[in-house]
KOLKEDO-49699 format. One record per residue (C-alpha): x negated, y negated, z negated; residue number from 1. Coordinates in nm, 4 decimals. Last residue first. Layout:
% KOLKEDO-49699
X,Y,Z,NUM
...
//
This chain:
% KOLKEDO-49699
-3.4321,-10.2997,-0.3673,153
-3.6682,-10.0306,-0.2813,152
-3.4369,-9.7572,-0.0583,151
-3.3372,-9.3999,-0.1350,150
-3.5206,-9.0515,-0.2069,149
-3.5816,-8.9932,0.1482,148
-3.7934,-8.6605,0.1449,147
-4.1372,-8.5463,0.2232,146
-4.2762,-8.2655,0.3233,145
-4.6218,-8.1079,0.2886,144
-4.5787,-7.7391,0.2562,143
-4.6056,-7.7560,-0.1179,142
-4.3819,-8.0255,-0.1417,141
-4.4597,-8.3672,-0.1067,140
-4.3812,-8.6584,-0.3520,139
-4.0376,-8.8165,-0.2312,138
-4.0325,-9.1062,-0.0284,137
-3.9066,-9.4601,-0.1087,136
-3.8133,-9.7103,0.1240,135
-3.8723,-10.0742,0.2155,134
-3.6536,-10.1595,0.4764,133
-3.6930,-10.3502,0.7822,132
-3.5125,-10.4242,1.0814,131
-3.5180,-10.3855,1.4710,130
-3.2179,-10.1665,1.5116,129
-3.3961,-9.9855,1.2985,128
-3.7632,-9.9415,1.1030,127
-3.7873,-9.7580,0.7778,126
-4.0790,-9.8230,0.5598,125
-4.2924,-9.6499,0.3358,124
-4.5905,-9.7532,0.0657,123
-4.8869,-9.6153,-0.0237,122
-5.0442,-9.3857,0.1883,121
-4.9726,-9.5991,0.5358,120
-4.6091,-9.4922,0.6286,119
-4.3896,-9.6116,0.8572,118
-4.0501,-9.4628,0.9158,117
-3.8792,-9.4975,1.2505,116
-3.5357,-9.4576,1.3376,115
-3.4427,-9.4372,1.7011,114
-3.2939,-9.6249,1.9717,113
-3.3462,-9.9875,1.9228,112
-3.6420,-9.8713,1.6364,111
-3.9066,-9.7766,1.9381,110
-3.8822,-10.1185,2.0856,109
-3.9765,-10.2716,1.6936,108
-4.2008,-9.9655,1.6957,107
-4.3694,-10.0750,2.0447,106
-4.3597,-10.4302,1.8743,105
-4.5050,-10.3516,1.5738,104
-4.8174,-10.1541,1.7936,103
-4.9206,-10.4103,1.9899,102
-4.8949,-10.6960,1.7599,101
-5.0346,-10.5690,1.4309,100
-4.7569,-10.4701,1.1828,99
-4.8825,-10.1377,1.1852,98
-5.1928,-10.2174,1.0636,97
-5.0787,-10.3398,0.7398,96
-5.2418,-10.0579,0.5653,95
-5.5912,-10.0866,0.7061,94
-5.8016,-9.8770,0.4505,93
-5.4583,-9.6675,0.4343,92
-5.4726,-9.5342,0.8143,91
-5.1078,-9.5776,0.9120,90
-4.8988,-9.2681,0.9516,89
-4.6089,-9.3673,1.2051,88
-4.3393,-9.1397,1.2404,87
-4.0834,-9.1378,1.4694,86
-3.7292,-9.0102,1.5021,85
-3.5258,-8.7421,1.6849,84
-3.7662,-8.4923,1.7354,83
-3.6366,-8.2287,1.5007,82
-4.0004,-8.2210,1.3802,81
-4.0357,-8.5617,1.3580,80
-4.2098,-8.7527,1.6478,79
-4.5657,-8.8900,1.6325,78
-4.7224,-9.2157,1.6065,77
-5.0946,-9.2562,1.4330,76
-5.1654,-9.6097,1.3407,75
-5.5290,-9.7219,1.3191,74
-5.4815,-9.9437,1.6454,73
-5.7859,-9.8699,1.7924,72
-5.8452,-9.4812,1.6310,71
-5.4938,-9.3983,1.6794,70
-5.5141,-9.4755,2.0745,69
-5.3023,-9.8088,2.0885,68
-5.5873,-10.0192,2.2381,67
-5.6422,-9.7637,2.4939,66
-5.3016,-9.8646,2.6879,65
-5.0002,-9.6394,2.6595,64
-4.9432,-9.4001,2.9767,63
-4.6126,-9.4874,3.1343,62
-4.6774,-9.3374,3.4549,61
-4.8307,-9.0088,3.2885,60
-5.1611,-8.9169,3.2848,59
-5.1785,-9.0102,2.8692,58
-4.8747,-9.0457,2.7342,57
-4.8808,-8.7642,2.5250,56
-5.1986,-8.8737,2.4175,55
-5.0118,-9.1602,2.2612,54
-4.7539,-9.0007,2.1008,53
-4.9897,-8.7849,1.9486,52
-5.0010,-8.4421,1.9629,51
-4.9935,-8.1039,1.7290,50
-4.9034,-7.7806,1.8564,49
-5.2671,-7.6768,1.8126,48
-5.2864,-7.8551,1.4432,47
-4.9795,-7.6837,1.3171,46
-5.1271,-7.3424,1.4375,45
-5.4518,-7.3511,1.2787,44
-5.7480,-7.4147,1.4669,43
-5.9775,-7.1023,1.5397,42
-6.0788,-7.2418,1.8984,41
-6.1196,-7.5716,1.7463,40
-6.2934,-7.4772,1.4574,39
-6.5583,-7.7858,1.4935,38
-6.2623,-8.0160,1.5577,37
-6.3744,-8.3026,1.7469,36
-6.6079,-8.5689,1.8694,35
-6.5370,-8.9190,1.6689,34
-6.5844,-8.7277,1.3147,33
-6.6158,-8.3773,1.3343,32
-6.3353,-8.2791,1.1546,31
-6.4003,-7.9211,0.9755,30
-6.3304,-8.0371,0.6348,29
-6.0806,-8.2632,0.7051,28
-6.1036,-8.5736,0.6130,27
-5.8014,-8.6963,0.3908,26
-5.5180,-8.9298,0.4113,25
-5.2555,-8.6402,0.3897,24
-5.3432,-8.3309,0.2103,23
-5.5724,-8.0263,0.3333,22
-5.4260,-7.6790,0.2467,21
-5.5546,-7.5511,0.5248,20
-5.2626,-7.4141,0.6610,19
-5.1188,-7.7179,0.5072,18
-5.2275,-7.9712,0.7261,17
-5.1443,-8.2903,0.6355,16
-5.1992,-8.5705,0.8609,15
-5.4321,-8.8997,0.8398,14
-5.7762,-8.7838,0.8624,13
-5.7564,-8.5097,1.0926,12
-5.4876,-8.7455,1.3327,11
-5.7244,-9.0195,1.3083,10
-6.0344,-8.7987,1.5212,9
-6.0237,-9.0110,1.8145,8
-6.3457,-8.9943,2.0194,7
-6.1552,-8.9295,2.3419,6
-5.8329,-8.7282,2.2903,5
-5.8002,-8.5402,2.5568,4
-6.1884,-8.4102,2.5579,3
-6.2236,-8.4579,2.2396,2
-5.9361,-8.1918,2.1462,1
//
């Protein structure tokens, strides 16, 4: 992983993994913070399939610039499982850190085409066609899904 992903660890902090039973917004055990995973080799599934939308970027033409790397911008961005929207888990010691320049206006671009829900531990927001919404999310289940339960009036 550190060698992809630099010193970013975000994506152990901020996902669930529920192989190991580890919740959202919280260290995983075997995070190694700024190198790596120190089970790397023995990393559960969800975690090996697992990649950023800005390492997936990376050595590509339309790389995104360091600043946005999860552990810059404190705003990890990944794709739903269906891959038809975006995510973006904020880190909740900065929870307004998605509406920092760089990264509110790549979900602002992100939002023309796709919806994207923001989410930084405490609250959640949809983003589309360029709007806002506050929304509210269901508790997760026991394999770490949430649902849309409707939206904060």
């Amino acid at each position: 992983m550190a060698g992809d992903c630099g010193t970013c660890t975000q994506c152990c902090r901020l996902l669930a993994v529920t192989e190991l039973k580890k919740p959202k917004n919280t260290r995983c055990a075997h995070c190694n913070v700024g190198v790596g995973c120190k089970i790397y080799e023995d990393r559960p599934e969800s975690c090996i399939s697992f990649k950023c939308i800005w390492l997936q970027t990376q050595g590509t033409g339309l790389a995104l610039p360091l600043a946005l790397r999860p552990d810059k911008s404190k705003v990890v961005l990944h794709t739903t499982t269906d891959e038809k929207n975006i995510v973006a888990k904020v880190d909740p010691d900065m929870p307004m850190a998605w509406m920092n320049r760089g990264i509110s206006d790549m979900l602002s671009k992100f939002s023309e085409k796709l919806l994207v829900l923001v989410d930084n531990g405490k609250q959640y927001w949809v983003i589309q066609n360029r709007g806002i919404r506050e929304v509210k999310m269901s508790t997760a289940d026991e394999a770490g899904t949430e649902r849309f339960e409707g939206y904060v009036t």
